[in-house]
N, C-alpha and C positions, 0 to 999 in steps of 0.2 A: 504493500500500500504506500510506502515511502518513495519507492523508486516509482512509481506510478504521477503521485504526487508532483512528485521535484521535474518530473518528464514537462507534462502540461504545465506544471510554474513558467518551463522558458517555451514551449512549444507554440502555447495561446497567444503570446506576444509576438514571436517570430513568425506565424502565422497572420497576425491583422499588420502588421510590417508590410509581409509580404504583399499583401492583397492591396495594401496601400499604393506602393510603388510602381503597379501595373493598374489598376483604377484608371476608368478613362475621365479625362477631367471634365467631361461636360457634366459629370457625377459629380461632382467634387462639390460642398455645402459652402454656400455664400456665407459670409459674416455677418452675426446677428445681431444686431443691435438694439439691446434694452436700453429704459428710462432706467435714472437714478434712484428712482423707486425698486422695480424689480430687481436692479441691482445690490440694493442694500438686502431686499426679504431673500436674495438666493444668498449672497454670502454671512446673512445670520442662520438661515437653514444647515449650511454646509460647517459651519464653527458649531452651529451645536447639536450637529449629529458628529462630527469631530470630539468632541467633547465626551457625548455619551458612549463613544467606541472605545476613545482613553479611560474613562472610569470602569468600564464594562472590562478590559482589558487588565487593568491595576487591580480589581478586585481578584479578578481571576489569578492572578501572578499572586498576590498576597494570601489567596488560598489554599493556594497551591502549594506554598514556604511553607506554609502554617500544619498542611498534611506534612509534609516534607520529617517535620520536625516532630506531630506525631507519632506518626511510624519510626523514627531513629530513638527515639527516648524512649519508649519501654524495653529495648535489647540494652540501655545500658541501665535496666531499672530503677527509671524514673516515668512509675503509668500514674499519677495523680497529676504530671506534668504533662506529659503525654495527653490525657483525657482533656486537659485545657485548651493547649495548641488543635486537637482533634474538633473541639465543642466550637475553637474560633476558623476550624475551616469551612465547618458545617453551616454556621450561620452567616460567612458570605457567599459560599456556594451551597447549597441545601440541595440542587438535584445530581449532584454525583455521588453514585453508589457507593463507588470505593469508598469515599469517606464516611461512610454511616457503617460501612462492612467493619471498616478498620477500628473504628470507633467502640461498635460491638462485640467486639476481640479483647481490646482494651478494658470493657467494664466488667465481661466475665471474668479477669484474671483479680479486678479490685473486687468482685464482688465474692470468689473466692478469698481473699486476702481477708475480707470485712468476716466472712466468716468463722476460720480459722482463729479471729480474734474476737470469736461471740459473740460481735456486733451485728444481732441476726436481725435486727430491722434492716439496718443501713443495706444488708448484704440480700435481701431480698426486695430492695427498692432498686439495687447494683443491678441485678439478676433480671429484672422485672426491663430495666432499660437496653440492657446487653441485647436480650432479644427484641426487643420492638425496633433498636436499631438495624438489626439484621434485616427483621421482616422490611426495613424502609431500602433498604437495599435491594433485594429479593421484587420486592415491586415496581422498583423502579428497571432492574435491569435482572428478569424470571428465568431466562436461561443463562445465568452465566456459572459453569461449572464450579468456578473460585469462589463463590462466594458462598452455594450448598455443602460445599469443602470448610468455608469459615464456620456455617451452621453447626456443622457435623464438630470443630473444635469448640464450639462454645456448650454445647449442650454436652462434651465431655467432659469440660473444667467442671460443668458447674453441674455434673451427675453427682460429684461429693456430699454436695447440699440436698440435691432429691434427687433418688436413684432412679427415677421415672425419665429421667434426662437420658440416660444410657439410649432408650429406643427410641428418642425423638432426635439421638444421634443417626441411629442407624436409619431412620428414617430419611433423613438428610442427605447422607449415605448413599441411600439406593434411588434416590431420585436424581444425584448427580450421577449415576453409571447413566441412567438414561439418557443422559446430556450426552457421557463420553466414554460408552459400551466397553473399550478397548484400551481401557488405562488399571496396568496391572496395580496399580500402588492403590489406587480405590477398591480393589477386590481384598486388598491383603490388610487393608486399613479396615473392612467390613467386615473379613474373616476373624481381626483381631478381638472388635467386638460383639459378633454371635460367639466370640467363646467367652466372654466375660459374663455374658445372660446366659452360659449353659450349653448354647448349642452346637454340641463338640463336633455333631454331623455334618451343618449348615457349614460351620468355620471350616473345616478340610476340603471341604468341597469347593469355598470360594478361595482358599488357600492355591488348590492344587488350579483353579484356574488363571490366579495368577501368575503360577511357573509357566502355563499352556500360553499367552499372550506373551510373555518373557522369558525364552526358557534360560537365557543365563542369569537368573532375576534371585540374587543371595538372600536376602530380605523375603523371599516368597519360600527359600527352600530349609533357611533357618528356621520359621515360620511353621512350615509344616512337620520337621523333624519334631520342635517342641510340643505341639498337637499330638505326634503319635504319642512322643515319648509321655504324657502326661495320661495317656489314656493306658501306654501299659502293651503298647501294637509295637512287634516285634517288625514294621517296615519302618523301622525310626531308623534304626542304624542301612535301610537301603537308600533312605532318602540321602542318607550322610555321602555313604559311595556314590550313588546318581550322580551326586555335585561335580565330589572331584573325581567323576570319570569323563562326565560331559562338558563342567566349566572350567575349573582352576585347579587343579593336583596341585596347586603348590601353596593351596588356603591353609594356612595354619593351625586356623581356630578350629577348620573344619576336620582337620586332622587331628588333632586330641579330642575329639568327639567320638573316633572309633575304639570299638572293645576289641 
């Protein structure tokens, strides 16, 4: 889309150039002459739609900073600062998703935090915003994988505080495969969780489709190894060989895994 972009930026102009300089001139537009009336209401017209481009444009670039700086301060853990910067991106751009997505991320980790520190109002008024910033995400932009992915982390964090959260992860979950059928890390991220609610059948099964979509996919075949070996199924240790016969013979980890 970039290179497409940057094409027509010079193409459109090299094109009415051209058409220019072959134009037969009996075409060619006389000089028009307005009163000094007209003249003033088109050059106040043109300054203040000038005007409102520049402000429309400074907002945008200041919201922009302001997610900028969101998203970097909670990785060096600072999300009450984080959530500030986030709250002043949203209020001068309020229709981009990402920023309501990101912001919804952000309040699940504080409203864990409030928890942990038995401030169980504050932490279920955290809880109560985490997700309605999602959902404002989610509605503004319904398919976008990243952001069913964001759902599915927030309603993990905050499964600690109601464990009813777990299946409205995995909910989240299997409505972004529907987005993106063919993405091994969403089956193994889904397997992860039908074995946390129990379902040691569902999870191998969506386990072992993750190797089938990836077969050199480590993360899918540690994965399923730990799945047998928890159940006590003697294909634990063929899953271990599988690897290093077909991926890496020379994984390490996965060699001190054999008996």
């Amino acid at each position: 889309s970039v290179v497409i972009t940057q094409l027509m930026f010079y193409l459109f102009p090299a094109m009415i150039i051209s058409l220019s300089l072959h134009f037969p001139s009996k075409y060619c537009m006389y000089p028009i002459h307005w009163n000094i009336q007209t003249k003033k209401i088109i050059t106040g017209g043109v300054t203040l739609l000038s005007f409102l481009l520049l402000v429309i444009l400074s907002l945008s670039w200041y919201s922009d900073k302001q997610f900028a700086r969101g998203y970097h301060l909670p990785r060096a853990c600072y999300k009450p600062q984080a959530y500030q910067a986030l709250s002043s991106a949203i209020a001068f751009n309020p229709t981009e998703p990402i920023f309501h997505d990101e912001q919804g991320a952000i309040l699940s980790m504080l409203a864990l935090a409030a928890w942990k520190e038995n401030q169980i109002t504050m932490s279920q008024e955290l809880t109560t915003l985490s997700i309605k910033e999602n959902d404002t995400a989610l509605s503004i932009s319904p398919n976008n994988v990243n952001f069913w992915k964001s759902r599915t982390k927030i309603f993990y964090a905050l499964s600690p505080i109601n464990p009813s959260y777990l299946k409205e992860a995995i909910k989240a979950l299997e409505k972004g495969l529907t987005l993106s059928p063919l993405d091994p890390k969403l089956y193994y991220n889904l397997a992860i969780l039908y074995g946390q609610i129990g379902l040691t059948d569902k999870s191998m099964e969506l386990m072992k489709k993750s190797i089938e979509l990836k077969p050199n996919y480590r993360e899918g075949y540690y994965g399923l190894f730990l799945l047998y070996k928890e159940a006590g199924m003697p294909e634990a240790q063929q899953i271990i060989n599988e690897y290093l016969t077909k991926v890496d013979p020379t994984d390490k980890e996965f060699q001190e895994l054999i008996h």
